[in-house]
N, CA, C and O atoms as a GROMACS GRO file, in nm:
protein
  624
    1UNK      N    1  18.748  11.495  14.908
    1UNK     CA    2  18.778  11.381  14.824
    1UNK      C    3  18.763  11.413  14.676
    1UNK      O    4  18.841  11.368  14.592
    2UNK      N    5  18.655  11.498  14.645
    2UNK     CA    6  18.645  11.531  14.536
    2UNK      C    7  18.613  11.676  14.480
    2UNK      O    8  18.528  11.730  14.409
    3UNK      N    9  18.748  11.717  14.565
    3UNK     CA   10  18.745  11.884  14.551
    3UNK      C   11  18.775  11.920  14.401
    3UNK      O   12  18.693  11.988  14.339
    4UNK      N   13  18.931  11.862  14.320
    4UNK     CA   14  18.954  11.863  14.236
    4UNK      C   15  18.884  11.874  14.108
    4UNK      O   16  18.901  11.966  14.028
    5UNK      N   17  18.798  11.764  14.091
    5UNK     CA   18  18.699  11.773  13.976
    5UNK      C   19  18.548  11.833  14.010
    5UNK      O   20  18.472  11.853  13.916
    6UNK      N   21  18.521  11.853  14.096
    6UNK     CA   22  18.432  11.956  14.134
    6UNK      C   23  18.501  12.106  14.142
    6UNK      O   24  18.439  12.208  14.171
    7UNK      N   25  18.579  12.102  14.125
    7UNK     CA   26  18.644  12.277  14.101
    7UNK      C   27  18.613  12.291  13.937
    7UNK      O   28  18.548  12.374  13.874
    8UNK      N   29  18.684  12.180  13.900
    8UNK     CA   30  18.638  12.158  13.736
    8UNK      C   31  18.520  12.214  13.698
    8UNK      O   32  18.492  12.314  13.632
    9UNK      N   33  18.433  12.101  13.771
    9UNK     CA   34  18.299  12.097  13.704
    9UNK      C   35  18.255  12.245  13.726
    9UNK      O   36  18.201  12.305  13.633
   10UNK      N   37  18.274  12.303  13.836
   10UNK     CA   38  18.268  12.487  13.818
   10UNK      C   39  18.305  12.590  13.783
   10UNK      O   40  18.281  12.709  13.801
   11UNK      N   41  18.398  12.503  13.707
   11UNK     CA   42  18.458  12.590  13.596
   11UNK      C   43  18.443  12.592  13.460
   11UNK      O   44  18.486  12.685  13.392
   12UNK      N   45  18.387  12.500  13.414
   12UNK     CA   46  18.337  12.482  13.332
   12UNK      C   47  18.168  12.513  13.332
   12UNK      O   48  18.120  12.522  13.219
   13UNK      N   49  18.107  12.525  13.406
   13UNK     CA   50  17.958  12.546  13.435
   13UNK      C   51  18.009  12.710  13.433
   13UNK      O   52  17.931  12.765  13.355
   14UNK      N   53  18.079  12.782  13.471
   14UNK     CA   54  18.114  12.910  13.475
   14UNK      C   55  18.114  12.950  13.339
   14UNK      O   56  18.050  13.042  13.289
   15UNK      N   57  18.213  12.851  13.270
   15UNK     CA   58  18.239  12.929  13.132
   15UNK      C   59  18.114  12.931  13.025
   15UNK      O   60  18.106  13.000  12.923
   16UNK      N   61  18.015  12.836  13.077
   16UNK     CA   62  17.920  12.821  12.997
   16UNK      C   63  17.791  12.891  13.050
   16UNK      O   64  17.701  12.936  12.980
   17UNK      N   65  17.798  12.893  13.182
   17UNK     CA   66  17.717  13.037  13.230
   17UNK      C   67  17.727  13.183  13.112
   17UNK      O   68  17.644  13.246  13.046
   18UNK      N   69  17.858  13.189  13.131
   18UNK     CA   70  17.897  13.335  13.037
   18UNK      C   71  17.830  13.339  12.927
   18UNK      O   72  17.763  13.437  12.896
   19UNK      N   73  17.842  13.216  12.844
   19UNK     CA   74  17.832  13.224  12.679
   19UNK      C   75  17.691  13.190  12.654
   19UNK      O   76  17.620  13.220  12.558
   20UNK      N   77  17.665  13.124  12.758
   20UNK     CA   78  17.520  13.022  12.733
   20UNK      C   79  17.375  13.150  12.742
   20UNK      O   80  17.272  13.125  12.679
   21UNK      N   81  17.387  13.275  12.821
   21UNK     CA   82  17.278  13.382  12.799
   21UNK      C   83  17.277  13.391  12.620
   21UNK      O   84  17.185  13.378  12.540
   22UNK      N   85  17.427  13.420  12.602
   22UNK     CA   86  17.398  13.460  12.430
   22UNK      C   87  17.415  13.344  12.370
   22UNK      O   88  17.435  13.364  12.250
   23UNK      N   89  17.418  13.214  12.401
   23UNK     CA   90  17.363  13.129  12.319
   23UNK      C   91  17.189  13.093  12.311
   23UNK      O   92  17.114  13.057  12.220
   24UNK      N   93  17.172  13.119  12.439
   24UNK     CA   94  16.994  13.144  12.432
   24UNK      C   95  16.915  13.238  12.359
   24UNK      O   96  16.804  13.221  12.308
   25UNK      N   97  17.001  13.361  12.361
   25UNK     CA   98  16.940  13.456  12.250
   25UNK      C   99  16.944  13.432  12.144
   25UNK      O  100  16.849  13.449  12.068
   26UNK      N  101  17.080  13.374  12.100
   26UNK     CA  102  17.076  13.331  11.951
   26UNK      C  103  16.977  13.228  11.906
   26UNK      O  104  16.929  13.235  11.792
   27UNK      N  105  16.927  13.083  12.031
   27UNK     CA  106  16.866  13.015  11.992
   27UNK      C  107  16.741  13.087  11.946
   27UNK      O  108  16.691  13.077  11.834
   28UNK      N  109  16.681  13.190  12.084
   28UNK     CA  110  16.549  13.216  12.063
   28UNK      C  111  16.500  13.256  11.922
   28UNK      O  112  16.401  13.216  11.861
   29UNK      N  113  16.619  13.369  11.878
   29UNK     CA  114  16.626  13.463  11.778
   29UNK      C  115  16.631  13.336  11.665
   29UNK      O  116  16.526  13.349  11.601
   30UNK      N  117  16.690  13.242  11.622
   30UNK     CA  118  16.700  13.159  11.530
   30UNK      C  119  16.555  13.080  11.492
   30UNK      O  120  16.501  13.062  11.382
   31UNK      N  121  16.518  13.043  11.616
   31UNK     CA  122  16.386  12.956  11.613
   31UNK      C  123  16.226  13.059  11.578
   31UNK      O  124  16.120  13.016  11.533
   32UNK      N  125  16.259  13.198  11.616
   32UNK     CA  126  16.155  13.264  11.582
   32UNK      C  127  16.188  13.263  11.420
   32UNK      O  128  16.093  13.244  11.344
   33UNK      N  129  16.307  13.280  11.371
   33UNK     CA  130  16.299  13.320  11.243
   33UNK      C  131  16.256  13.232  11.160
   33UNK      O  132  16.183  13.262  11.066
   34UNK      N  133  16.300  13.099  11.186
   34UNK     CA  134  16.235  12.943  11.127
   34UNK      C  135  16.078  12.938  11.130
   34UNK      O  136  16.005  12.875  11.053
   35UNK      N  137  16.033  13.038  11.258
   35UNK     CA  138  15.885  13.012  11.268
   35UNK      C  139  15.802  13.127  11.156
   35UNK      O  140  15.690  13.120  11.105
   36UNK      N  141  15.906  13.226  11.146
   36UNK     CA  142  15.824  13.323  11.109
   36UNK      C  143  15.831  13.251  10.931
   36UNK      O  144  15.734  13.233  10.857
   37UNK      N  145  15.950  13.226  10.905
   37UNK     CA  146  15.986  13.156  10.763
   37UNK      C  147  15.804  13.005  10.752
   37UNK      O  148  15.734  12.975  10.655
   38UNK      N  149  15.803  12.974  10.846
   38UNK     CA  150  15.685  12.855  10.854
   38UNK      C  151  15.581  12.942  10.823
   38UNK      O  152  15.524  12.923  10.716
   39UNK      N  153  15.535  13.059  10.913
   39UNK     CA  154  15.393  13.097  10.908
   39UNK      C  155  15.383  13.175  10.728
   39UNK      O  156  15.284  13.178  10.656
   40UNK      N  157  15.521  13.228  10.701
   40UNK     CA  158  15.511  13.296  10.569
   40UNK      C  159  15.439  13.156  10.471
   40UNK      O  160  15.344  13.185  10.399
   41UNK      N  161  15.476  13.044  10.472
   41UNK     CA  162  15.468  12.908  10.414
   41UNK      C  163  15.320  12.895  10.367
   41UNK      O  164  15.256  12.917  10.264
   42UNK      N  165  15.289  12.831  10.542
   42UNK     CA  166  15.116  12.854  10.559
   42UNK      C  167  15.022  12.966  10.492
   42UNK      O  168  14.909  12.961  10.444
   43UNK      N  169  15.126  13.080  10.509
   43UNK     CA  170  15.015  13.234  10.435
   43UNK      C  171  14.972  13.196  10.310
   43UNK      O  172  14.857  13.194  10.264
   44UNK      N  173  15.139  13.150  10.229
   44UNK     CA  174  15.071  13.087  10.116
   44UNK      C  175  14.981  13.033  10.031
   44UNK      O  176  14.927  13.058   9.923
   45UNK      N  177  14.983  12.944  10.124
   45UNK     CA  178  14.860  12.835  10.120
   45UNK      C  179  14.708  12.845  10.193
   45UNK      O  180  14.697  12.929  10.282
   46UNK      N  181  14.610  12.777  10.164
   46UNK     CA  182  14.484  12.801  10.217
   46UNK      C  183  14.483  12.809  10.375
   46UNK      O  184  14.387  12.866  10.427
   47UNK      N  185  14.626  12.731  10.488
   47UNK     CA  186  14.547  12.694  10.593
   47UNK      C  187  14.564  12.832  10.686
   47UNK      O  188  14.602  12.944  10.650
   48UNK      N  189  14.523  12.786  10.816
   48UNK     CA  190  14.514  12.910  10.890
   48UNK      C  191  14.715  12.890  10.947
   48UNK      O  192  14.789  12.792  10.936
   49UNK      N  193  14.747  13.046  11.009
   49UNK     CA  194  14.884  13.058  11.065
   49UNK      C  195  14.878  12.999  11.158
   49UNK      O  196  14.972  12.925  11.189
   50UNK      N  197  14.759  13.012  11.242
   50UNK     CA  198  14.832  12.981  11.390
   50UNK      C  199  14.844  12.850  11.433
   50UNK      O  200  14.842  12.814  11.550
   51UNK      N  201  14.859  12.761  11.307
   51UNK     CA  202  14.829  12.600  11.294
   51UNK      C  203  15.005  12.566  11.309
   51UNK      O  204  15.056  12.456  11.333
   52UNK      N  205  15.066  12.681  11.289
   52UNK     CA  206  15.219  12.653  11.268
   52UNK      C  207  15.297  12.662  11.421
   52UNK      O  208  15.414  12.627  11.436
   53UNK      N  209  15.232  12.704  11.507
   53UNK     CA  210  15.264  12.728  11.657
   53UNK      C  211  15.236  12.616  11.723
   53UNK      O  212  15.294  12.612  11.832
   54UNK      N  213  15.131  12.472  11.684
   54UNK     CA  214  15.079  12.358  11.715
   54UNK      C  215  15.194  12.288  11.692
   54UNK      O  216  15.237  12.308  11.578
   55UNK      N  217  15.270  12.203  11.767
   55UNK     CA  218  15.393  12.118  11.766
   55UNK      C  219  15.335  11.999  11.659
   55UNK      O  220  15.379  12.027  11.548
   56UNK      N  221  15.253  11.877  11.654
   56UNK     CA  222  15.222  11.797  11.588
   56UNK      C  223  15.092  11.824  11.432
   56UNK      O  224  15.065  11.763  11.328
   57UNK      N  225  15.050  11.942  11.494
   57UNK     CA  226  14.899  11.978  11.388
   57UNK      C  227  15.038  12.009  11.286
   57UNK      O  228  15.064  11.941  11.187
   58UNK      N  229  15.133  12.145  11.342
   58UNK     CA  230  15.221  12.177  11.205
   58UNK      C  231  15.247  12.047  11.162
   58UNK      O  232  15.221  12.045  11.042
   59UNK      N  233  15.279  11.954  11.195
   59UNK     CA  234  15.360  11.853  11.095
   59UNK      C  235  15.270  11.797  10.982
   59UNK      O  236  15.275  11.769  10.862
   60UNK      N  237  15.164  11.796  11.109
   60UNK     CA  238  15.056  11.746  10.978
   60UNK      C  239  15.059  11.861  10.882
   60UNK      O  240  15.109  11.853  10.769
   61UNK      N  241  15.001  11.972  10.934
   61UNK     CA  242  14.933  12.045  10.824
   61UNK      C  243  15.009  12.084  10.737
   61UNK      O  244  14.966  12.151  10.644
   62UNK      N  245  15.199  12.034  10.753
   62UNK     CA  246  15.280  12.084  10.640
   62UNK      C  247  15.332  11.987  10.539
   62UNK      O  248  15.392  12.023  10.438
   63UNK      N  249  15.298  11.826  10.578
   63UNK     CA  250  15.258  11.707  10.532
   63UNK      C  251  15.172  11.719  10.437
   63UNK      O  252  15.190  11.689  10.319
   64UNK      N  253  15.046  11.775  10.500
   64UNK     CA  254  14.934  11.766  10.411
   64UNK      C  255  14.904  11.880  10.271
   64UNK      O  256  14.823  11.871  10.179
   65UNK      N  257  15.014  11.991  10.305
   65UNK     CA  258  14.988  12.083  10.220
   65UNK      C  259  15.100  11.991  10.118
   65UNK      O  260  15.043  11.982  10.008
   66UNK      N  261  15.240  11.918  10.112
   66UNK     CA  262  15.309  11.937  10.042
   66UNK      C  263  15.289  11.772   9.981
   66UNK      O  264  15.363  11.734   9.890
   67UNK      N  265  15.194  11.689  10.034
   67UNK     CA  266  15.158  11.575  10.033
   67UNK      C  267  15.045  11.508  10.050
   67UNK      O  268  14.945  11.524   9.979
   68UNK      N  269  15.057  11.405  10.172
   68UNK     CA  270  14.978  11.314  10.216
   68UNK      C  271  14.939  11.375  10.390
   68UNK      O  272  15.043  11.424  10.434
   69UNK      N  273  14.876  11.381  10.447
   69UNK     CA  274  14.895  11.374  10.577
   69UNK      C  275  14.876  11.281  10.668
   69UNK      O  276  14.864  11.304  10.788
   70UNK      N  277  14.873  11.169  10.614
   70UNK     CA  278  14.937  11.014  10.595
   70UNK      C  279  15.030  10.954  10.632
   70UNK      O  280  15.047  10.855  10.703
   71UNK      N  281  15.110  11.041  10.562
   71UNK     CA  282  15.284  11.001  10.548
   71UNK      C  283  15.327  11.100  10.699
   71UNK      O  284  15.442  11.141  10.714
   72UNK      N  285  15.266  11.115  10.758
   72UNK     CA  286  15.294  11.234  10.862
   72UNK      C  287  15.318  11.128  10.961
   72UNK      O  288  15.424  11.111  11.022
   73UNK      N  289  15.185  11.041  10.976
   73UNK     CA  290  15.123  10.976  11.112
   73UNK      C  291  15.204  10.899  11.059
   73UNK      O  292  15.305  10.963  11.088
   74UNK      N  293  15.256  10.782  10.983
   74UNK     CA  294  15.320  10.696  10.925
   74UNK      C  295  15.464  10.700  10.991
   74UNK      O  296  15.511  10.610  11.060
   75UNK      N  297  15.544  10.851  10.952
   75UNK     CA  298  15.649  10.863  11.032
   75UNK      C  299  15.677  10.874  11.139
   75UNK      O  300  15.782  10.864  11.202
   76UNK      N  301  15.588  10.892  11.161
   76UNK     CA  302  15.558  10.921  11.368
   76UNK      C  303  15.548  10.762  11.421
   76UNK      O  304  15.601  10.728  11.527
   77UNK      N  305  15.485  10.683  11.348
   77UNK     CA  306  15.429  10.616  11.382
   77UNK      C  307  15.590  10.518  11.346
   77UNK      O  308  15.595  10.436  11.437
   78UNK      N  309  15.651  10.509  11.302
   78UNK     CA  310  15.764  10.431  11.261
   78UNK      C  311  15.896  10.502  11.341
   78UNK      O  312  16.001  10.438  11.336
   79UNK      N  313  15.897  10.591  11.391
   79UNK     CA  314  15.981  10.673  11.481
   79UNK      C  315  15.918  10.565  11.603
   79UNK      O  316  15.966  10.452  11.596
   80UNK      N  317  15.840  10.582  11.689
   80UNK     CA  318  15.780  10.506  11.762
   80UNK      C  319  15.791  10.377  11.761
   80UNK      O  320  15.782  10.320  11.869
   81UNK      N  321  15.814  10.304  11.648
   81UNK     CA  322  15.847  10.214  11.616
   81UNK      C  323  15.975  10.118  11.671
   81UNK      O  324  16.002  10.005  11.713
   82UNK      N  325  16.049  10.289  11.628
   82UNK     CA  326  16.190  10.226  11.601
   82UNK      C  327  16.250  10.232  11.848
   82UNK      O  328  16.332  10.180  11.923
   83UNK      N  329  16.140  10.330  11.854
   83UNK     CA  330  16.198  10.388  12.010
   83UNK      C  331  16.180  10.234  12.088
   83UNK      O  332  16.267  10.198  12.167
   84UNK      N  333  16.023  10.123  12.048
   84UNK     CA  334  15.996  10.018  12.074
   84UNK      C  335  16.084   9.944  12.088
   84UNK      O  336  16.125   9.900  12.196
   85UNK      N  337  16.148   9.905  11.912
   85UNK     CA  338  16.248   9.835  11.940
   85UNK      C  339  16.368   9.791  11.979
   85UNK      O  340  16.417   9.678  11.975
   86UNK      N  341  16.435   9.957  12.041
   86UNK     CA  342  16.564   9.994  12.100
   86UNK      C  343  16.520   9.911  12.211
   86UNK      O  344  16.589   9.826  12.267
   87UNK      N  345  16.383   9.945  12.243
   87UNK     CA  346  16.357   9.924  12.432
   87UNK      C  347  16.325   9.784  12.437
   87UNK      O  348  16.420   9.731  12.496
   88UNK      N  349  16.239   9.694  12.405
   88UNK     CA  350  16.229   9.600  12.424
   88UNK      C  351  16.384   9.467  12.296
   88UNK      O  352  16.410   9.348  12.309
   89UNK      N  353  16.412   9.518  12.247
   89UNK     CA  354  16.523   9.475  12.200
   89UNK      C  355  16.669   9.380  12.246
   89UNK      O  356  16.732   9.286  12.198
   90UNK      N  357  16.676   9.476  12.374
   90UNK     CA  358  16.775   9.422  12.464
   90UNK      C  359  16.947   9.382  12.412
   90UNK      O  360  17.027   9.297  12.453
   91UNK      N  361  16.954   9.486  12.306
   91UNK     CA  362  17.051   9.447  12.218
   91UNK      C  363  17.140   9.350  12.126
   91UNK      O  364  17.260   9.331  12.103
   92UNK      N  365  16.987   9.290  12.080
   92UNK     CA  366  16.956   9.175  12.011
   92UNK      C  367  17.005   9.228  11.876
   92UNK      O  368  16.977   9.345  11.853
   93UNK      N  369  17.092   9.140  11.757
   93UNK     CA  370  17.120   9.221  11.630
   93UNK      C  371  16.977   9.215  11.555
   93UNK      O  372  16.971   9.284  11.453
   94UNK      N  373  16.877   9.152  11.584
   94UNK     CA  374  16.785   9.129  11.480
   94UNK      C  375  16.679   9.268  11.520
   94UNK      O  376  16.594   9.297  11.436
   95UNK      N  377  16.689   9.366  11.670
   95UNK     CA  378  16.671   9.492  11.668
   95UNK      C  379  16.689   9.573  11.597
   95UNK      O  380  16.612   9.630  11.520
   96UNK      N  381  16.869   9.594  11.631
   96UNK     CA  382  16.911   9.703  11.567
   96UNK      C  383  16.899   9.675  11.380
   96UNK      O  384  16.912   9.768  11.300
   97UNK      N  385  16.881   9.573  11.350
   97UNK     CA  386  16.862   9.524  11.178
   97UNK      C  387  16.728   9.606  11.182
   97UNK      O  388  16.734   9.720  11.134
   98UNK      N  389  16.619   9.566  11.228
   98UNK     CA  390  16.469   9.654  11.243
   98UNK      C  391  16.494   9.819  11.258
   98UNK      O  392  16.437   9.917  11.212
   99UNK      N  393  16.610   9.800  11.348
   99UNK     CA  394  16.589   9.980  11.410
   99UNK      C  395  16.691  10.083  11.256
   99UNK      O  396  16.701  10.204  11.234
  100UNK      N  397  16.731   9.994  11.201
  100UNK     CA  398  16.836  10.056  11.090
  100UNK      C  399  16.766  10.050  10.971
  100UNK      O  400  16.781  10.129  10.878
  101UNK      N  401  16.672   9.937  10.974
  101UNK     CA  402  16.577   9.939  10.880
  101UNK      C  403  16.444  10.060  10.835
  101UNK      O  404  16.392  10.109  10.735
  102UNK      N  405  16.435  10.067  10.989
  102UNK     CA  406  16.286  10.159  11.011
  102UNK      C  407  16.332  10.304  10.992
  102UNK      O  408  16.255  10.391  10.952
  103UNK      N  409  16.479  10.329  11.026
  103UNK     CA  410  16.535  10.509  10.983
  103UNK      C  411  16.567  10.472  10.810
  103UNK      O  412  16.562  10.563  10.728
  104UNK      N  413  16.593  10.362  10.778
  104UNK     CA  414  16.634  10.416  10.625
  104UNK      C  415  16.425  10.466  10.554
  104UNK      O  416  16.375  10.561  10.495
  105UNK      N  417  16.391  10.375  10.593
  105UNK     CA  418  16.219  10.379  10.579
  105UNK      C  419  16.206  10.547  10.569
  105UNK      O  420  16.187  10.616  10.469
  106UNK      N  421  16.224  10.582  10.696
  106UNK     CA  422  16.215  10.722  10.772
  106UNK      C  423  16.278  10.853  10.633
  106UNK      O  424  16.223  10.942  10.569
  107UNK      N  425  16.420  10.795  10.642
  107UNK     CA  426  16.470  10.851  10.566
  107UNK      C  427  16.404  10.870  10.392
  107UNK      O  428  16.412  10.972  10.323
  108UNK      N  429  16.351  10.759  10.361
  108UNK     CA  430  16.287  10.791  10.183
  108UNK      C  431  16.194  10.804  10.227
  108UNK      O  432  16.160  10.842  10.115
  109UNK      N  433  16.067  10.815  10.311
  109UNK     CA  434  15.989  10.950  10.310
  109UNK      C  435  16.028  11.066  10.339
  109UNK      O  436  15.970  11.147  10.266
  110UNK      N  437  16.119  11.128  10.432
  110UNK     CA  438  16.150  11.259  10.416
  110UNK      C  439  16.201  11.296  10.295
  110UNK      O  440  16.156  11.400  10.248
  111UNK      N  441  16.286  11.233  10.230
  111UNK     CA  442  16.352  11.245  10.040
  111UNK      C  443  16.202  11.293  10.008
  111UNK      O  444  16.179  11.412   9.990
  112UNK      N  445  16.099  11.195  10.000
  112UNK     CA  446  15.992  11.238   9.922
  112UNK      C  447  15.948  11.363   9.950
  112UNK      O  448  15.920  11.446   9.863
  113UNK      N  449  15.936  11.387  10.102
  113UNK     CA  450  15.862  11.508  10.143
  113UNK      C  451  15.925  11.623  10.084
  113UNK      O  452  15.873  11.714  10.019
  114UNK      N  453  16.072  11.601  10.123
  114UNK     CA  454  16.192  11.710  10.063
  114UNK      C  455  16.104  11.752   9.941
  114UNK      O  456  16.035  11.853   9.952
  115UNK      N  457  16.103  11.659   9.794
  115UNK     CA  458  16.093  11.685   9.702
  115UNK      C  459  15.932  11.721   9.670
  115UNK      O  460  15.874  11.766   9.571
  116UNK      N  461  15.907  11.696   9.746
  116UNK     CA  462  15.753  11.710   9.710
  116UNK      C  463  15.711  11.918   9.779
  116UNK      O  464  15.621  12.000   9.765
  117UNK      N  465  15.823  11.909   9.838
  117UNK     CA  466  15.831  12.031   9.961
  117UNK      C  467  15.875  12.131   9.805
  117UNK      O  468  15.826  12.238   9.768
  118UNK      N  469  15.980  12.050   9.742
  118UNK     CA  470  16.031  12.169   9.639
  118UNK      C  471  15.972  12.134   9.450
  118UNK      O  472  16.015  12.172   9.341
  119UNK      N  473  15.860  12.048   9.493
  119UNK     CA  474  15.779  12.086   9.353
  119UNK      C  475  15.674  12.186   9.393
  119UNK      O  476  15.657  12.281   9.317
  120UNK      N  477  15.588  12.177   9.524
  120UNK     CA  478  15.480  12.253   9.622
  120UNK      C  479  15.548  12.347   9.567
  120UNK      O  480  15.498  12.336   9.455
  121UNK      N  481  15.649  12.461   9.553
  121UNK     CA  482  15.692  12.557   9.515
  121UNK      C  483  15.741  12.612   9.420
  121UNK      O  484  15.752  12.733   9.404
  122UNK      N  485  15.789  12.485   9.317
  122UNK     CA  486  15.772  12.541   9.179
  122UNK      C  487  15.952  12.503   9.180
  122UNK      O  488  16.004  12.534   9.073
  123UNK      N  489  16.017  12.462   9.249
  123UNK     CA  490  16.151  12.436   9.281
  123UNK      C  491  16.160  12.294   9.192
  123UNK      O  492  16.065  12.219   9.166
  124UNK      N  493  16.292  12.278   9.155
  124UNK     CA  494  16.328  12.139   9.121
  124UNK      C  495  16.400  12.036   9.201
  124UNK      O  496  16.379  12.018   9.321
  125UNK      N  497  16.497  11.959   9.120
  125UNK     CA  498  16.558  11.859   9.216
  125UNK      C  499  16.662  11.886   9.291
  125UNK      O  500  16.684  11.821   9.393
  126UNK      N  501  16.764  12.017   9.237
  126UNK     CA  502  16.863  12.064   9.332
  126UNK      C  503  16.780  12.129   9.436
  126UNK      O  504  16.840  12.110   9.542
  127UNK      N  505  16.676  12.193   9.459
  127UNK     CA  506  16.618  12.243   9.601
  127UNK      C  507  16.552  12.153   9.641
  127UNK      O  508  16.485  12.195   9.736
  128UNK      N  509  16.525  12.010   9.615
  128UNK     CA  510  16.514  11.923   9.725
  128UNK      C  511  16.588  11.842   9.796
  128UNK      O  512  16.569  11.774   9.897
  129UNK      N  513  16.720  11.874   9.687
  129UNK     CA  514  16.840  11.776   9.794
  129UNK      C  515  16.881  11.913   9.874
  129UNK      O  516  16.915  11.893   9.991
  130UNK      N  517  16.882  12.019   9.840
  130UNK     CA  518  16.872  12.116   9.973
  130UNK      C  519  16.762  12.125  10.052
  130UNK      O  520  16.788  12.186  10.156
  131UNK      N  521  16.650  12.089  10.045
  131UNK     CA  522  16.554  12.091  10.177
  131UNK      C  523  16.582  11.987  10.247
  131UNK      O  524  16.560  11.989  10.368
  132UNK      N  525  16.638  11.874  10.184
  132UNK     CA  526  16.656  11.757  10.281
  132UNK      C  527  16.800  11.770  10.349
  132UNK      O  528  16.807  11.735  10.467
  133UNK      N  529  16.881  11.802  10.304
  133UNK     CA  530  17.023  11.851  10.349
  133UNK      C  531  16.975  11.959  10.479
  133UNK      O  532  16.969  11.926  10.597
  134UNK      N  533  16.946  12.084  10.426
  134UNK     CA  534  16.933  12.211  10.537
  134UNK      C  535  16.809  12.233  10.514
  134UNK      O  536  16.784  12.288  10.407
  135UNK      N  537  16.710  12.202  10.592
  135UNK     CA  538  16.532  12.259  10.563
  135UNK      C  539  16.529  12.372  10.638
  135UNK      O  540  16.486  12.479  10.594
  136UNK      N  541  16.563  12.360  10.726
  136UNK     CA  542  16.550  12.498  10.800
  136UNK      C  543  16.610  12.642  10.686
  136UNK      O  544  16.534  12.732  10.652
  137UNK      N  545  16.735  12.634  10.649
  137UNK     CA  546  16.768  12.748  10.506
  137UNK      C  547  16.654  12.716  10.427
  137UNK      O  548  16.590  12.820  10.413
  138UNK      N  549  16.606  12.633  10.376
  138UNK     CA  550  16.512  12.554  10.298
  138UNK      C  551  16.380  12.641  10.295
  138UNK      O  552  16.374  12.724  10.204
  139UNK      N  553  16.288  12.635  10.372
  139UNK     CA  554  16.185  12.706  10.475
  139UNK      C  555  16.238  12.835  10.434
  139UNK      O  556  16.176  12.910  10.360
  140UNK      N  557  16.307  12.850  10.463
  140UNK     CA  558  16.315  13.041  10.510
  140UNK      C  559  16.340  13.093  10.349
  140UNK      O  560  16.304  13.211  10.342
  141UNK      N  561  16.390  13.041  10.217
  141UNK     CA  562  16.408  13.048  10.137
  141UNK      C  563  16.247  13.037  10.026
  141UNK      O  564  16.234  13.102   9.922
  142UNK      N  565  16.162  12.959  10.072
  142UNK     CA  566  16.062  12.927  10.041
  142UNK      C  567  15.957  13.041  10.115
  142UNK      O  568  15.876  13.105  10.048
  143UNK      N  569  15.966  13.050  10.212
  143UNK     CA  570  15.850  13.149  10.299
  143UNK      C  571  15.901  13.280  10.262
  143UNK      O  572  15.816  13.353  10.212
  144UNK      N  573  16.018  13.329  10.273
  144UNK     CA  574  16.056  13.497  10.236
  144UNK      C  575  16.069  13.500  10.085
  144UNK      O  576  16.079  13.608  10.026
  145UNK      N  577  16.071  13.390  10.025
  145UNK     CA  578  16.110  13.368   9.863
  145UNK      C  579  16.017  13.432   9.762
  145UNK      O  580  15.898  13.414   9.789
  146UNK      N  581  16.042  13.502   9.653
  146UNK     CA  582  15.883  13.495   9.555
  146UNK      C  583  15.784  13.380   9.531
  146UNK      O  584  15.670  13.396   9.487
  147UNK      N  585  15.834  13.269   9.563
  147UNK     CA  586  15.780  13.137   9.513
  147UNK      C  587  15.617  13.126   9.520
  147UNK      O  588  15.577  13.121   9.636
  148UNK      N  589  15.537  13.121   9.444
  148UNK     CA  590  15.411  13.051   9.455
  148UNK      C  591  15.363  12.943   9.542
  148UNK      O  592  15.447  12.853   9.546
  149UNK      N  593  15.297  12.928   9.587
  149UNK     CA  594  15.261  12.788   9.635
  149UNK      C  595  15.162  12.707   9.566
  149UNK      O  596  15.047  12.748   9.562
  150UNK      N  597  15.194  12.594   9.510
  150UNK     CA  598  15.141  12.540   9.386
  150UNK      C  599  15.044  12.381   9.475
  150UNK      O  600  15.096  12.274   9.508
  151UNK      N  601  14.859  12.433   9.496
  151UNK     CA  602  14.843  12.393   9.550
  151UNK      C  603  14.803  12.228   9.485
  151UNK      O  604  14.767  12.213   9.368
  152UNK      N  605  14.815  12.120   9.575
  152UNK     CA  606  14.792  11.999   9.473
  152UNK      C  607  14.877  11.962   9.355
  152UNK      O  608  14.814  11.911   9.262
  153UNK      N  609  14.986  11.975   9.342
  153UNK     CA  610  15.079  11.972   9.198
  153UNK      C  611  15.097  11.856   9.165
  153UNK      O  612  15.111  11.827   9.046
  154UNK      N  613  15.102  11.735   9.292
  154UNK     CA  614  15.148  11.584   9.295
  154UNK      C  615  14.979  11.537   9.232
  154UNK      O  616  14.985  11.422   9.189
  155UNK      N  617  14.869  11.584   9.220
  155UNK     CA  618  14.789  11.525   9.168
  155UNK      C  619  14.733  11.530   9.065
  155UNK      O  620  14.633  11.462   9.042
  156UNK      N  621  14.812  11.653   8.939
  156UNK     CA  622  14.804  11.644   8.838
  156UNK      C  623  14.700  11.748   8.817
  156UNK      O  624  14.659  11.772   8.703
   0.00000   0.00000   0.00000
């Protein structure tokens, strides 16, 4: 009955068999380099490296170096927010008004972080509309970069 699109579907699972080993390498290879670009970051700065291998401590501890670590739990905490009100919402407009509300929120703290990411380094305002655009180039530009890490700069 459903030979047809099950031939499909194995043919397509085939073609992506093929490509998908070297798309895994590329991922792996990409994500180590982002990490290694992170731990160069951290060296910088006072904290320890292996804080950058911690899924939630990094956020903080890269929050806290370029900021608040405040604004860390805040976003987490408003991400969470926003997952609440998808779910109990029921596709009510006065949700999605909250849930569109809580990413623009989302959104001008990361702007800040961006920029606060590229004063931490001695960078201006064109490298923070590039950390917020591409952070990952961002990161790796900053960690392999000459840049200083300028500790506390937002507090004068």
């Amino acid at each position: 009955m459903f030979e047809k699109e099950w031939s499909l579907f194995l043919k397509i699972m085939s073609f992506i068999g093929k490509g998908g080993s070297l798309f895994l390498v590329f991922a792996v290879f990409l994500f180590l380099i982002i990490m290694l670009a992170r731990v160069h970051i951290v060296r910088k700065s006072a904290y320890p490296e292996w804080s950058v291998w911690i899924p939630f401590y990094s956020g903080h501890i890269f929050y806290k170096m370029m900021w608040k670590s405040s604004m860390f739990w805040i976003t987490i905490g408003l991400a969470v927010l926003i997952k609440f009100a998808n779910y109990f919402g029921d596709g009510v407009m006065l949700s999605s008004i909250v849930q569109i509300l809580l990413a623009v929120v989302i959104l001008v703290i990361y702007g800040a972080y961006s920029y606060n990411f590229s004063k931490a380094f001695g960078y201006g305002v064109a490298f923070a509309v590039f950390a917020f655009l591409l952070p990952f180039p961002a990161m790796m530009v900053a960690g392999f970069g000459k840049a200083k890490y300028i500790d506390q700069w937002y507090r004068g």
